[in-house]
N, C-alpha and C positions, 0 to 999 in steps of 0.2 A: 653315753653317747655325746658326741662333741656338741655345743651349741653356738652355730652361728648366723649374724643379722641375715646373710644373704650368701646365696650358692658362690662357690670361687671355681674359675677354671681351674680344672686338676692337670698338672706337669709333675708328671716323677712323680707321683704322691705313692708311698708302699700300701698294699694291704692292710685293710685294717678287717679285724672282727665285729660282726652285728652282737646283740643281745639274745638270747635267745629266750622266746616265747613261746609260755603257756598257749597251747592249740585250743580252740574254744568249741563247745558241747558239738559235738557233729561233724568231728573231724573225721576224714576217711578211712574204713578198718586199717588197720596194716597189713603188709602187702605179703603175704604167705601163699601165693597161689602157686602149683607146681601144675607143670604141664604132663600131659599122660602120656607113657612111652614111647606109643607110636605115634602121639604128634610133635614129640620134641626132636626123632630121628624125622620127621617130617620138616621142620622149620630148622634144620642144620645150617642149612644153606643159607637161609635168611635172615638168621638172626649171628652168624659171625660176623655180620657187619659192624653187631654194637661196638661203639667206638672209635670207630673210622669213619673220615671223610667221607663221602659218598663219591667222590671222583676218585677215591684211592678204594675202591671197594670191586674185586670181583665181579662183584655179586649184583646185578639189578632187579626192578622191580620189590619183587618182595622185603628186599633187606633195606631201602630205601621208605618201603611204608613204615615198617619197621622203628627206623631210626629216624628217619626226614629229613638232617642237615647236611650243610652244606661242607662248614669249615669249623673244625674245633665243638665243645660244648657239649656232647653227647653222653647220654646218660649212660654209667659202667667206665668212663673213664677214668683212668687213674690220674690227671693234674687239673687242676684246675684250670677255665680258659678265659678269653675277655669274651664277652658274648655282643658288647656294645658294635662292633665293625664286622660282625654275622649278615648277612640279606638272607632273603630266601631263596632253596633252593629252586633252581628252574622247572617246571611244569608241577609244585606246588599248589597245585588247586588253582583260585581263580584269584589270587592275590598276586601269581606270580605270570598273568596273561597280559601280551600286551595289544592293548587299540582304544578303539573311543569308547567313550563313557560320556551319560549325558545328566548328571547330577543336575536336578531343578531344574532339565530341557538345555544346560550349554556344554557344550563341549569339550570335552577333558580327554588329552589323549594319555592314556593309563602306559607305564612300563613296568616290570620286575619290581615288587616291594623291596626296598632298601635301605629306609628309616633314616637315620643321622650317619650312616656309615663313613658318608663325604666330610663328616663334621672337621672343623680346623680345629687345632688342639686348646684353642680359647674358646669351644664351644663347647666341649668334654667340662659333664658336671659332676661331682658328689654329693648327694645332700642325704641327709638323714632326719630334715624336719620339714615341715607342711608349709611355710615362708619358703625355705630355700627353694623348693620342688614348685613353687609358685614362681618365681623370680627366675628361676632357668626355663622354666616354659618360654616367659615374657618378655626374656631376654636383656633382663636389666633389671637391678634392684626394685620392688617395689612398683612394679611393672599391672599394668591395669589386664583386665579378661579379654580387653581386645588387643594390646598387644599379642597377647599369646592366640588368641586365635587366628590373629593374622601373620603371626610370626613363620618366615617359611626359610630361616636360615637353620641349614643342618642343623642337629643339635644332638649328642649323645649323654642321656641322666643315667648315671648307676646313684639305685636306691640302697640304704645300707639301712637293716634293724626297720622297726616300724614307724610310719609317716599319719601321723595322726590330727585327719583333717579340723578337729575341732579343741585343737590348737592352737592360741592365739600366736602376732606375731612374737609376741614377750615369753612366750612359754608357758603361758596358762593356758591351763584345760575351762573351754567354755560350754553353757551346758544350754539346754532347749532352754530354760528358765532365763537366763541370761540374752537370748536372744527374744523372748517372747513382751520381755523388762522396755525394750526399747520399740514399744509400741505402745500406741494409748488405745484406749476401744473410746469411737467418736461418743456415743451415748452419755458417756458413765466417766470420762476421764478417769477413768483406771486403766492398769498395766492389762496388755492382753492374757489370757492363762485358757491354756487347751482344759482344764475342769470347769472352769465358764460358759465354755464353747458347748463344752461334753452335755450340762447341765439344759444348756439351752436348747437343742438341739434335738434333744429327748424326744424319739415317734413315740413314746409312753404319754408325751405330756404334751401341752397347747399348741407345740409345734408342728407336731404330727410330721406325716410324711411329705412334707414339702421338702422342698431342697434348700439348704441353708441360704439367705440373704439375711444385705440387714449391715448393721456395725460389727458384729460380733465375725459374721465372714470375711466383710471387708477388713478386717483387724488381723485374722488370719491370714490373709492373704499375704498382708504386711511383714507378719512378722515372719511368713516362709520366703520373701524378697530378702531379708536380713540373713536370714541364713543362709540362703544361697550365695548371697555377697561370700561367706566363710568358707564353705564346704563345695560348692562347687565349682571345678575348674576346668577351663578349657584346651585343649591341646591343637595345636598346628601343625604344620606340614612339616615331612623330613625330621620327624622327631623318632630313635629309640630310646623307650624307658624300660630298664633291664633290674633285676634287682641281683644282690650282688649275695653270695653265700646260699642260705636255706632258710633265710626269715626276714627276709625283707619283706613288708605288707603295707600298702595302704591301705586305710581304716575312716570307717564314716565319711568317704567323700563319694561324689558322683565327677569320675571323669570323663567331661564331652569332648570327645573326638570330632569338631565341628568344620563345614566348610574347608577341609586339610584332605592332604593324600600324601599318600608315600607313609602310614605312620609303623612300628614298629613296638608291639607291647612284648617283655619275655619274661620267664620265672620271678612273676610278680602276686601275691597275695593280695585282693582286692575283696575285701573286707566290706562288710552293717554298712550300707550305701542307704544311712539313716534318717529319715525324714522326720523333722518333730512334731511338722502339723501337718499329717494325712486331713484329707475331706473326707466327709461323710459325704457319701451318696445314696438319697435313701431309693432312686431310681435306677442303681446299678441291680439288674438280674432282680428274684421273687421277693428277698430278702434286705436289700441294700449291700451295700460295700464300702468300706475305707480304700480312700486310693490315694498312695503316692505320689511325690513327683520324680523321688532318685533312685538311678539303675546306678550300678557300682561301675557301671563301664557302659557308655552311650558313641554310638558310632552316629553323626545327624550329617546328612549329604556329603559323605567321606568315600573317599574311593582307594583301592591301593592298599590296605592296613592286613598287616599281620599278628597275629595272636596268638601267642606258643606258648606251653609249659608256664602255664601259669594256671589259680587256683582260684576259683569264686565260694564265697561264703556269706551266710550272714552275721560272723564273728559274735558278737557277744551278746546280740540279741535274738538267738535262735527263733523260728515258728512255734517251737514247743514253749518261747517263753511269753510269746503275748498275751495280754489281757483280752477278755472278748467285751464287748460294749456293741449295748444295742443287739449281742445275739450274732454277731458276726466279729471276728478276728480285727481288732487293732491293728490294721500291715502297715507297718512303717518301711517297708521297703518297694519296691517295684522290681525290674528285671535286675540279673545279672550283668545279661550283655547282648543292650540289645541294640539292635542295626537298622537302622529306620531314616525315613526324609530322602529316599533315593540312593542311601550309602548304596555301595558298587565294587565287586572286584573281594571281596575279605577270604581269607583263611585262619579257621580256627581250629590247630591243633593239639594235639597231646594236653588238654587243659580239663583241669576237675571241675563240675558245677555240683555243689552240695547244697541239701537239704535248703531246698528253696521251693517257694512256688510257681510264681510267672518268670520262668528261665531267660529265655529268649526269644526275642521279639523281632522278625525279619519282616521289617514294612509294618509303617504303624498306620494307618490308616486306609477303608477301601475307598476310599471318597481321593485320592493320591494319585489320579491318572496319571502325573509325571511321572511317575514312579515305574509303567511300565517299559521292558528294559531292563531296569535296574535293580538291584536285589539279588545280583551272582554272587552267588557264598560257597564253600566248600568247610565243610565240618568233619575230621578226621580223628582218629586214635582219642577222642576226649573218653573222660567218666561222667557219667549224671548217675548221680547215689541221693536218692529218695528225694526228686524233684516232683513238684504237682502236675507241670504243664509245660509246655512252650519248648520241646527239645528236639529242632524248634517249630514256632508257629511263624507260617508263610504268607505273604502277598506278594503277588507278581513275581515274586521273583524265579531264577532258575536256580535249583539247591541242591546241593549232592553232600549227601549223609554217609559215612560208609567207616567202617573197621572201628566206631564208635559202641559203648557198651554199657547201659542202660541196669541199673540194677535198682530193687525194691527190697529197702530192707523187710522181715515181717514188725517190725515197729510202727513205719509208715501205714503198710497193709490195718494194722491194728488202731491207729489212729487217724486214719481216713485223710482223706484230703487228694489223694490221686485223682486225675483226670483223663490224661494221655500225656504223649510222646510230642505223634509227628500227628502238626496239624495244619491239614492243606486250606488255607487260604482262600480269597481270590484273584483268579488269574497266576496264582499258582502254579510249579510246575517242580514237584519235591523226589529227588531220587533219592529213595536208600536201599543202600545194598553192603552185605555181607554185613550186617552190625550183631551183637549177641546184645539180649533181652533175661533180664531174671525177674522173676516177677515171684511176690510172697503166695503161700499158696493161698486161695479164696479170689486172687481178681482175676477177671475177668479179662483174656486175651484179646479179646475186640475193643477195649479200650485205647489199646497203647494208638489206635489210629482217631484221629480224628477230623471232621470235616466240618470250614467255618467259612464257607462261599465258595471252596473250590471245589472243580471237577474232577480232580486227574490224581493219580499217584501213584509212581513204579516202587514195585519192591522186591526186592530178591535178596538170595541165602542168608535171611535171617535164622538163627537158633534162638529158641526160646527156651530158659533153662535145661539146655545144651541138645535141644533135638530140632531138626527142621522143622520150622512153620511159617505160614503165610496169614500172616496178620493182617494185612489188606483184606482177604478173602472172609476171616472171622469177621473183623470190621462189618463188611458189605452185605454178612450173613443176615446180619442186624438193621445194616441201616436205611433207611425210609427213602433216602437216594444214595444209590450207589454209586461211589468212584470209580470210576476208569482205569483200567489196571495199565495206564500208560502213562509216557513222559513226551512233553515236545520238546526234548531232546538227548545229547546223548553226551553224558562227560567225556569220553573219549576225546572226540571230535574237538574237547575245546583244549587239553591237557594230556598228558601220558602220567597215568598211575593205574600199580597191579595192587591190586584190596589184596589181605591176609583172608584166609580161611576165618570165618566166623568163628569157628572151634579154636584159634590163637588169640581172640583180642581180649577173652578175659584176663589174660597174663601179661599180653605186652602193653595192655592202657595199664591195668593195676600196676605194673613194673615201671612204666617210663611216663607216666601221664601225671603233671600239675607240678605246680612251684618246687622247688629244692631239689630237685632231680637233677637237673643239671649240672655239671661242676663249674660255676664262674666267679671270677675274682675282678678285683679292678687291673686295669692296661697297669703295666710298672713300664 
């Protein structure tokens, strides 16, 4: 891959080819699903859209959930397209509604997601390293986090091959150790080291269950400001980042979508959103908890963002590979993609969340009165393969789940850690409808629901490993307060989409859902 100081606007530049990359433990089965007779002459109609326009398409509704796009890009196509000058198509959920939004209480008046479409051809980037992809955010060589988070000039990034945030700018790989080296612990004038930390910290030993203070926290804390200087970056208004081929991936970073609208994420690989120094909390829940600070994809008081055909993971550091310390799980990661601080307006399509725990996080806080209002999301045609929780978990917001498909491996089943799905909030108001469910045999179908201060929760034509059921209802069978088998309100009313038959989306997510599906190349 080419290496250079800083992103260059691209004019004429040809095609080039990514590297191709080893998929790491927990990659998605492969896609072998065949539909059964009578629902393939069933979905005739709907699915010869693959391919086509959706303006050029007969066909509505169905062939439109089916596919979703607008112009070019679609998955079965035989050339490749630019996917960078794509928007979203019209009545795409709630990314693509337009009126006010009141992100932190002021005023946003929200249009159609569009991303960098408008971008002028000096604002067209290629990068393929974690400097470059810095510097087109920010708009200028060497460009500070608040450039880029205030930056709101169009901009269109094709990612090419992997962008590997712990990266320096010189092209060294920099390691937790190297960032932990540039801290002293105030006590002891020694370098900080999470094995000091570890050691100290021990509920086995004088520390007990207290919650860490002290030099040794305060040191940590330091050296996770160090890192964050490296690895996480901020993104602005009117930005798409697209990746270009089948293996474009960012890796080890946390990108916050901060204070921005209009943003535009597609057939991107977002990758070990790796934290070096988790907290121990010995007051999280019976047991304690390590917690994180980086989601691989952070939406914070954003409105207007679209998120298609792309792929969440925790690359090279799987759940099945952490250490456990203290008798609970090491988690060096937090969400995939979570939406929180009053984000507003998102749609999340056709995209895989794999083998994770805390998925997604819609509203992070109940203590967040501003927040409500705010919190319309729309989650379509995605995969979640052997996630713990969060898919997703609600506050306040209004959320509509639908033609999404939910699968447990028995591995997961076998190695425990399952919680639930969907889980209502407060002041929540979560619709899901038509989604398919497979669940390993032994768990328990009142699980998949879950209730964490909200009342309310619509559900309809779920299949659960491919028969009708009403999971709300197992749920409510069990639980100590029961949910309300209702929504205050009604997707319809805010958008025009017809859901697939539950009985289609194990084939058309497995088929058309996460990174590399797409055909896209750079604009020539």
């Amino acid at each position: 891959m080419r290496t250079r100081p800083s992103p260059h606007p691209r004019r004429a530049v040809g095609p080039t080819s990514g590297n191709a990359l080893a998929l790491p433990a927990g990659s998605p089965l492969t896609r072998s699903f065949v539909l059964p007779l009578a629902l393939t002459v069933g979905l005739a109609g709907a699915l010869v859209a693959v391919g086509q326009p959706a303006e050029a398409s007969p066909v509505a509704g169905a062939a439109t959930a089916a596919v979703g796009r607008t112009t070019g890009g679609y998955p079965g196509h035989g050339q490749h397209a630019d996917l960078g000058r794509e928007t979203i198509r019209a009545d795409d959920g709630w990314a693509a509604w337009s009126g006010p939004t009141f992100p932190e209480g002021v005023e946003r008046q929200a249009t159609p997601t569009t991303g960098g479409a408008a971008a002028a051809p000096a604002e067209v980037y290629e990068v393929d390293t974690w400097q470059e992809l810095r510097d087109a955010l920010a708009g200028r060589p060497g460009g500070s986090q608040t450039d880029a988070r205030t930056n709101q000039v169009p901009r269109i990034i094709y990612v090419t091959g992997e962008v590997d945030a712990f990266a320096a700018a010189d092209g060294a790989r920099l390691t937790c150790e190297d960032f932990a080296a540039q801290v002293t612990v105030a006590d002891t004038g020694e370098p900080f080291s999470m094995d000091d930390y570890i050691a100290h910290f021990d509920p086995s030993g004088p520390w007990g269950w207290t919650a860490p203070s002290g030099p040794l926290e305060e040191a940590r804390v330091r050296a996770a400001s160090v890192q964050a200087a490296q690895t996480q970056q901020h993104v602005g208004s009117n930005v798409t980042i697209v990746g270009v081929g089948d293996d474009a991936r960012i890796s080890g970073a946390n990108l916050r979508i901060r204070d921005a609208h209009n943003v535009i994420l597609r057939n991107m690989r977002f990758s070990d959103g790796y934290d070096c120094f988790p907290q121990w909390s010995p007051g999280d829940g019976d047991a304690g908890n390590w917690n994180s600070a980086y989601d691989n994809v952070s939406l914070w008081t954003s409105t207007s963002v679209w998120v298609d055909h792309s792929t969440f993971d925790d690359g090279a550091h799987p759940a099945e590979s952490l250490p456990v310390v203290f008798g609970r799980p090491f988690e060096v990661h937090d969400g995939l993609l979570d939406i929180t601080h009053g984000s507003d307006l998102v749609t999340v399509s056709y995209n895989e969340f794999l083998n994770h725990d805390k998925t997604m996080l819609i509203g992070s806080s109940d203590s967040r009165l501003q927040d409500r209002g705010q919190h319309r999301v729309t989650l379509h045609h995605n995969y979640w393969q052997d996630i713990g929780q969060r898919a997703p978990r609600v506050r306040f917001g209004d959320v509509h789940a639908y033609n999404n498909y939910y699968r447990q491996t028995r591995r997961q089943a076998e190695a425990g850690g399952f919680q639930y799905y969907w889980g209502a909030g407060k002041e929540s108001s979560l619709v899901v409808e038509n989604n398919a469910v497979s669940l390993a045999r032994g768990t328990d179908p009142a699980l998949v629901v879950g209730a964490y201060g909200g009342t309310r929760l619509s559900e309809s034509g779920t299949l659960l490993n491919g028969r009708p059921a009403d999971l709300l209802a197992a749920y409510n069978a069990k639980a100590a307060t029961p949910l309300a088998e209702e929504a205050r309100w009604t997707p319809s009313d805010a958008y025009r989409y017809r859901p697939l038959p539950a009985a289609a989306v194990p084939w058309v997510v497995t088929t058309f859902a996460g990174a590399g599906v797409l055909n896209s190349d750079l604009p020539s």
